[in-house]
GUTOR-679036 format. One record per residue (C-alpha): x, z, y. Coordinates in steps of 0.05 Angstrom, whole numbers, plus 32768, in hexadecimal, padded with zeros to 4 digits. Example, Ala and Ser with C-alpha at 12.3 -4.5 7.8 and 13.67 -1.06 7.14 Angstrom:
% GUTOR-679036
{east->80F6 | up->809C | north->7FA6}
{east->8111 | up->808F | north->7FEB}
This chain:
% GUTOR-679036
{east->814E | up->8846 | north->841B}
{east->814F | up->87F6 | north->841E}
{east->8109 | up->87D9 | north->8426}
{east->80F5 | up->879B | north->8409}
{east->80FF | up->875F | north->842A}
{east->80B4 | up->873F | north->841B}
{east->809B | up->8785 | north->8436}
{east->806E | up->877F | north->8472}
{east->807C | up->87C4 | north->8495}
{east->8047 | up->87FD | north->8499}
{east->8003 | up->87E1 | north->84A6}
{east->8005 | up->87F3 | north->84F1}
{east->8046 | up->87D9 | north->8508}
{east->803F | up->87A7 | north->853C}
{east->8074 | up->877B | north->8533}
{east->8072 | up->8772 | north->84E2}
{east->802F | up->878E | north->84C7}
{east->8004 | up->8772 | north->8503}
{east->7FF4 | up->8735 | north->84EB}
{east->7FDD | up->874F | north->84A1}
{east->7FA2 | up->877C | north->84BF}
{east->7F91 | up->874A | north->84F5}
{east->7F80 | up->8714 | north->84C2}
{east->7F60 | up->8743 | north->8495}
{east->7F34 | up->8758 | north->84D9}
{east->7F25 | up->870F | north->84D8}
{east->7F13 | up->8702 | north->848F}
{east->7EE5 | up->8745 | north->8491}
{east->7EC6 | up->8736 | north->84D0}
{east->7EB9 | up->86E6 | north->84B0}
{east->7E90 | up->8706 | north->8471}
{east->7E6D | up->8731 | north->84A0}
{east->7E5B | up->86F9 | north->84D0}
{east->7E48 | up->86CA | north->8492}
{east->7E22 | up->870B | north->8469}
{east->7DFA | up->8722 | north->84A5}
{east->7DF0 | up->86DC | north->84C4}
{east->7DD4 | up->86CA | north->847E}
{east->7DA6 | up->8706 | north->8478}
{east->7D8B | up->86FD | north->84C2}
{east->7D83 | up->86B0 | north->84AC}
{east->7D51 | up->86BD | north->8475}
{east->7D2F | up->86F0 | north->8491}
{east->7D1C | up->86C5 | north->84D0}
{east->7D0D | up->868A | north->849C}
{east->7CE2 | up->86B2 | north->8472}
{east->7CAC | up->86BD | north->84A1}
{east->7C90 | up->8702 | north->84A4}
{east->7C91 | up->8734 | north->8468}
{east->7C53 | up->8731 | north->8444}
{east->7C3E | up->8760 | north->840C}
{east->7C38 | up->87AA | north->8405}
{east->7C61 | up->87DB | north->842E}
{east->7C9F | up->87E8 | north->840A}
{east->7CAF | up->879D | north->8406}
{east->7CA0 | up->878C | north->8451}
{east->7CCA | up->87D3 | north->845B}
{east->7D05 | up->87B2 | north->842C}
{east->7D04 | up->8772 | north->8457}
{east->7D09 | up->8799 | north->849C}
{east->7D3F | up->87BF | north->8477}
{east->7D5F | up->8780 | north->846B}
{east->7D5D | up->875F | north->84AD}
{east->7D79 | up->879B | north->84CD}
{east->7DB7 | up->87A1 | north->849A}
{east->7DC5 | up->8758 | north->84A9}
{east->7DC1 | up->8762 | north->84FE}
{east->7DF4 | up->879D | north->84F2}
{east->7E23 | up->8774 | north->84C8}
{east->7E22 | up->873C | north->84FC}
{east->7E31 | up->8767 | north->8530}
{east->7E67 | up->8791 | north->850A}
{east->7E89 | up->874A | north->84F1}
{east->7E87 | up->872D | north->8533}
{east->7EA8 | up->8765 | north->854D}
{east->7EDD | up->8769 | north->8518}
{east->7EEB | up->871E | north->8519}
{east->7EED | up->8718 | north->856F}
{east->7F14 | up->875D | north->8572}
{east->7F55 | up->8758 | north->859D}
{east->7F91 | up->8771 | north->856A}
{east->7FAC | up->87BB | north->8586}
């Protein structure tokens, strides 16, 4: 069976595929970096929560989604390709 010639391989093959998932690593671990870096922003901007419980508990919620998307899109964007 003839493949077509625009066709990048199977997603893992080094030598044609490889660069496909390493820039998608790249442009994930960017919107991670920007998302999370945003959240953490704002939430050191803002001072500390104020008001009842379950708002100060969404805020903390907050701040902690945005650390673990910073974290998860700096790894994905600084990974070495396998």
């Amino acid at each position: 069976m003839l493949s077509d010639p625009g066709d990048n391989g199977p997603p893992n093959h080094r030598r044609r595929g490889g660069a496909i998932i390493n820039m998608r690593d790249k442009i994930i671990g960017a919107i991670g970096i920007v998302w999370g870096g945003g959240m953490l922003l704002r939430w050191l901007m803002s001072g500390p929560p104020a008001g009842i419980g379950g708002y100060q508990g969404g805020q903390t919620a907050m701040a902690l989604l945005g650390a673990v998307m910073l974290v998860a899109g700096l790894y994905r964007f600084f990974k070495r390709p396998d």
